[in-house]
Structures are given as C-alpha cells and as structure tokens.
MDAnalysis code that builds the backbone (N, CA, C; Angstrom):
import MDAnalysis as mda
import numpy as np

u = mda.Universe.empty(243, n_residues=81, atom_resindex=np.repeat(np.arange(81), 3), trajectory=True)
u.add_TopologyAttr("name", ["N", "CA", "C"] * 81)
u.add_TopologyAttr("resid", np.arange(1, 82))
u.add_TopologyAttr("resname", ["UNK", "UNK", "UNK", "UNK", "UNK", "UNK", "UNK", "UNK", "UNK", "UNK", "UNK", "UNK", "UNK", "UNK", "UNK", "UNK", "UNK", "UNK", "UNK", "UNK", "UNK", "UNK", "UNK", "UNK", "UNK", "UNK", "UNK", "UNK", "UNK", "UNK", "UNK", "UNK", "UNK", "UNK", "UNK", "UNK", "UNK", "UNK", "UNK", "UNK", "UNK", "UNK", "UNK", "UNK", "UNK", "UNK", "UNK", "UNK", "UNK", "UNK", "UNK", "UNK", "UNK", "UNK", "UNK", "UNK", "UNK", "UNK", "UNK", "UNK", "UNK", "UNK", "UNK", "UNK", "UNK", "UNK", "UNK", "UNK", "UNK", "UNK", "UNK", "UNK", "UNK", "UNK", "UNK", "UNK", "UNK", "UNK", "UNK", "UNK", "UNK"])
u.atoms.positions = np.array([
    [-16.538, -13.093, 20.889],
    [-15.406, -12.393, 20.311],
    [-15.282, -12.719, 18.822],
    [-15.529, -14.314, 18.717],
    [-15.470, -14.481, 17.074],
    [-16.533, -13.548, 16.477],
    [-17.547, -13.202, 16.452],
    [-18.519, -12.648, 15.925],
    [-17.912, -10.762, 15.543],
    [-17.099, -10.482, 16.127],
    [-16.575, -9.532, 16.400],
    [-15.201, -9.373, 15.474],
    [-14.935, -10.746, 14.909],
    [-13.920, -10.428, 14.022],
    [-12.673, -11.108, 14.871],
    [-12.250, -10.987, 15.957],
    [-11.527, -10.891, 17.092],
    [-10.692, -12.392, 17.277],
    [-9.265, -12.646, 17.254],
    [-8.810, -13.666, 17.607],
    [-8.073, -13.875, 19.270],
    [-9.149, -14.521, 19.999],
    [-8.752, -14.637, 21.452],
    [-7.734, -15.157, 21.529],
    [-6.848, -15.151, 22.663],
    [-6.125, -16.035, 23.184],
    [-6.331, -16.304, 24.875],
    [-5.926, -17.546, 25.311],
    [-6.105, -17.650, 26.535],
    [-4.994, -17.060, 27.627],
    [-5.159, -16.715, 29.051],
    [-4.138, -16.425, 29.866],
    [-4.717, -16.486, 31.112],
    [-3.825, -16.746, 32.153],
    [-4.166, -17.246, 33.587],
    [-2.993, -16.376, 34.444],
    [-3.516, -16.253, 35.682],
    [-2.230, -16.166, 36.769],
    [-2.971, -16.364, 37.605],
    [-1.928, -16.632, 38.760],
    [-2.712, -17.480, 40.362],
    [-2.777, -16.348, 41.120],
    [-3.933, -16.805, 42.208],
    [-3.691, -15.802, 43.598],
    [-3.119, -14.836, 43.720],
    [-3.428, -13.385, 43.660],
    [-2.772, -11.965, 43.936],
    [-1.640, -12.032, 43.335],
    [-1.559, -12.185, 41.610],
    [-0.952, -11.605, 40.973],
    [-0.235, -10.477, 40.782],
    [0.139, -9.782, 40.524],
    [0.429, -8.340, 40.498],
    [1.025, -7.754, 39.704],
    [0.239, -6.860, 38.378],
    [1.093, -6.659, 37.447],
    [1.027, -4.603, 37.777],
    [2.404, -4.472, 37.816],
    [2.324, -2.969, 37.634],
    [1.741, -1.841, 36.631],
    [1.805, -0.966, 37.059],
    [1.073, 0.334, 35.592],
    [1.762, 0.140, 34.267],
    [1.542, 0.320, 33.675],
    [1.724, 0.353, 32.256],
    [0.811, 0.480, 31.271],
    [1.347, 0.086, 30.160],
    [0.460, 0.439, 28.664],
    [0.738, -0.168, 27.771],
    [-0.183, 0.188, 26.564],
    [-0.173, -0.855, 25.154],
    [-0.326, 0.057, 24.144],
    [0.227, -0.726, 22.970],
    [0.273, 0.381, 21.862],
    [-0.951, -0.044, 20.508],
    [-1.427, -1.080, 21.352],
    [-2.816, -1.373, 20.996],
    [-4.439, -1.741, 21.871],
    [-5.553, -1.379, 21.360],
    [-6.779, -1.760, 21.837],
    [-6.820, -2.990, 21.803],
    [-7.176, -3.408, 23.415],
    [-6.981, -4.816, 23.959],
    [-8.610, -5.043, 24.447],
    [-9.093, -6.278, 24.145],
    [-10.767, -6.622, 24.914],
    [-10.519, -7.878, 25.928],
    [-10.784, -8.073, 26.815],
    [-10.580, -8.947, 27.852],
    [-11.789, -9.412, 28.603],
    [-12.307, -10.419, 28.188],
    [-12.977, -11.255, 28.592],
    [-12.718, -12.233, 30.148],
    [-13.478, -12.381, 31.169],
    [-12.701, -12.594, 32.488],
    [-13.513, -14.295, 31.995],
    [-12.882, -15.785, 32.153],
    [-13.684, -16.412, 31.765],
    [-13.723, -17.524, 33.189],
    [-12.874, -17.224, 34.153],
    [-12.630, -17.800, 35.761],
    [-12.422, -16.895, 36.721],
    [-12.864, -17.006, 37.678],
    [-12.138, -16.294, 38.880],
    [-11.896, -14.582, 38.900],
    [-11.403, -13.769, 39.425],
    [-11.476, -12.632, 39.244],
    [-9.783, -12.307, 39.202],
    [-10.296, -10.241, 38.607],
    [-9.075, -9.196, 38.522],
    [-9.615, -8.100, 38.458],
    [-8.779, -7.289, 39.370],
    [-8.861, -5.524, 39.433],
    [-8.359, -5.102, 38.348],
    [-8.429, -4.615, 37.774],
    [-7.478, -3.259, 37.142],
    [-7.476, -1.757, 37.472],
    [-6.745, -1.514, 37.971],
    [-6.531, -0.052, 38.393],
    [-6.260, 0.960, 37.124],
    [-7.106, 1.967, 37.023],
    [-6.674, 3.137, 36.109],
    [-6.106, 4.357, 36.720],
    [-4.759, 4.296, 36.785],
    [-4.236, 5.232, 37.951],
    [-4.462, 6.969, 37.166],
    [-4.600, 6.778, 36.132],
    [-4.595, 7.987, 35.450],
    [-6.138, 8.950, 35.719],
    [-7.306, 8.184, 35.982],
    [-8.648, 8.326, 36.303],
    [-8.873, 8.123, 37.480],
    [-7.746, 7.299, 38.500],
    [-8.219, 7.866, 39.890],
    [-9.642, 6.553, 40.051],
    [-9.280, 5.276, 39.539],
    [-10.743, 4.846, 38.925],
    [-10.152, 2.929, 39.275],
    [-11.091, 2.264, 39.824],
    [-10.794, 0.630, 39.802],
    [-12.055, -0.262, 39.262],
    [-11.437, -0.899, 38.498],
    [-12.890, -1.860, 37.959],
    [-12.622, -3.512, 38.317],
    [-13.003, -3.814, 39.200],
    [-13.357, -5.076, 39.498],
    [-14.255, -6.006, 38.530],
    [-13.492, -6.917, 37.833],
    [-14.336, -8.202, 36.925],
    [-14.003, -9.540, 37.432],
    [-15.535, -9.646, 37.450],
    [-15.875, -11.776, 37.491],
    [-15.867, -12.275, 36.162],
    [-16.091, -13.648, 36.167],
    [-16.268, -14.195, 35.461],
    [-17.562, -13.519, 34.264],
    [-17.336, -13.708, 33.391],
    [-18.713, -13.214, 32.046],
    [-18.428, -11.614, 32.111],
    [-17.377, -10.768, 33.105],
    [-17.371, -9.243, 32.237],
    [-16.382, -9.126, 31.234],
    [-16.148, -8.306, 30.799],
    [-15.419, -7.692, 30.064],
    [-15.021, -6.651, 30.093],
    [-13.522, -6.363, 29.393],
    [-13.126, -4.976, 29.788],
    [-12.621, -4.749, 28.408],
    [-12.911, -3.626, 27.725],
    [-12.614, -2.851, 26.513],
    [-11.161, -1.381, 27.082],
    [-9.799, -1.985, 26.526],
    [-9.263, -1.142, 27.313],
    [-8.677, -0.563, 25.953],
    [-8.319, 0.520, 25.571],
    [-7.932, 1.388, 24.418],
    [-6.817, 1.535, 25.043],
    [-5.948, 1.655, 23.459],
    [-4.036, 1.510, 23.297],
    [-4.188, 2.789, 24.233],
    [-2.949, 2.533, 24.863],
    [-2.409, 3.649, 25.553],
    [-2.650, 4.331, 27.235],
    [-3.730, 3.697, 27.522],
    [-4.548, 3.865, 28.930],
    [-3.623, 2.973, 29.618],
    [-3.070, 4.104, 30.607],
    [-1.926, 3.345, 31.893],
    [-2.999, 2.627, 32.719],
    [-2.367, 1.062, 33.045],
    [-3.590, 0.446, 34.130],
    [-2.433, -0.767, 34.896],
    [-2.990, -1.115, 35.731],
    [-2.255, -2.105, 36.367],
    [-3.801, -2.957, 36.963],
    [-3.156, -4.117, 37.317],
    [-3.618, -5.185, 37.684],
    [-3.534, -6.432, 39.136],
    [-4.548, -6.251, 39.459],
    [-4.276, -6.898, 41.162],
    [-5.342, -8.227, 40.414],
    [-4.795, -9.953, 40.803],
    [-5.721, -10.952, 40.550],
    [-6.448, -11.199, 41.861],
    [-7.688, -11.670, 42.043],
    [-8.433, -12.088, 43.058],
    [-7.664, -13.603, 43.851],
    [-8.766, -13.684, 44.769],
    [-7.953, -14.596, 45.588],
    [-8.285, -16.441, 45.088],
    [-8.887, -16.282, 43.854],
    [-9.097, -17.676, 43.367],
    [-8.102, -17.605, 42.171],
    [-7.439, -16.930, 41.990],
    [-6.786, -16.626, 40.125],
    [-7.938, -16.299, 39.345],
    [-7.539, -16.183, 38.050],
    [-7.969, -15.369, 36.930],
    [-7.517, -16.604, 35.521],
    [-8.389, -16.856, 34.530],
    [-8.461, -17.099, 33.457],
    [-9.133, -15.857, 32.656],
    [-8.717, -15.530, 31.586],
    [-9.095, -14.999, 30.616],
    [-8.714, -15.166, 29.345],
    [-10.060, -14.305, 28.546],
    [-9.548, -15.232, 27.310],
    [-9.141, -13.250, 26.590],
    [-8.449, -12.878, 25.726],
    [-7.792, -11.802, 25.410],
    [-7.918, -11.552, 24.016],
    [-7.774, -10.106, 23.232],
    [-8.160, -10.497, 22.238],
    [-7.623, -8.785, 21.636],
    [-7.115, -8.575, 20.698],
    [-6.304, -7.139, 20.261],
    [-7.235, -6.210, 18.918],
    [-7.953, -5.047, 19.257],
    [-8.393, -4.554, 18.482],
    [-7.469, -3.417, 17.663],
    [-7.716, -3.564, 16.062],
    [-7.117, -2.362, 15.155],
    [-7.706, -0.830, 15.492],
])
C-alpha cells in the first residue's frame, strides 16, 4: 500500500460480524491481513469472499455490506482520491 502512495490503517471485528448495506463518499482499498469477510454487493446481485493476502478495491459510492468469517477479520484499510 505504501508503494501506492496509500496511508493504511488497521481494523478488526470478531466472529460473524455484521455490518449492513451502505456506502462511502470515498474509494476505499482493503487489504484482508487475518482471518476472513464477505462483502455483499447488493446492487450487482454479486458476493466476494476474502482471506487473508486479498484485496478488495471498492469505489466511493458502491452499496455493500459485510458478513465476518468464523475466525474474525483483521485488516489493514486505506482511502483512495
């Protein structure tokens, strides 16, 4: 992410988290760096499951929600212009 310009920050939640649909009014990159998370794109009809080492490039404005796996989730987060 440093190479990228990009200032991470870290974030966690435990066991089947659950964050509802929503949105951002900025491009967010998300690095999974423990354990897993779904994100649902309810707008695409579409679910992307990440482990540890993926990443997800999500652009401002894309409604998504979020289910955590059954070990929790670390990630490290990071806001693109």
């Amino acid at each position: 992410m440093g190479d990228e310009g990009l200032s991470p920050y870290s974030w966690s939640n435990g066991p089947h988290d659950i964050y509802a649909a929503h949105s951002h009014s900025y491009n967010k990159v998300i690095y999974v760096v423990q354990g897993s998370i779904t994100f649902g794109l309810p707008e695409l009809g579409t679910q992307l499951s990440l482990k540890a080492g993926d990443r997800l490039d999500l652009p401002a404005g894309v409604v998504h929600d979020a289910v955590v796996g059954s070990q929790g989730v670390i990630c490290l987060e990071a806001h693109k212009a």
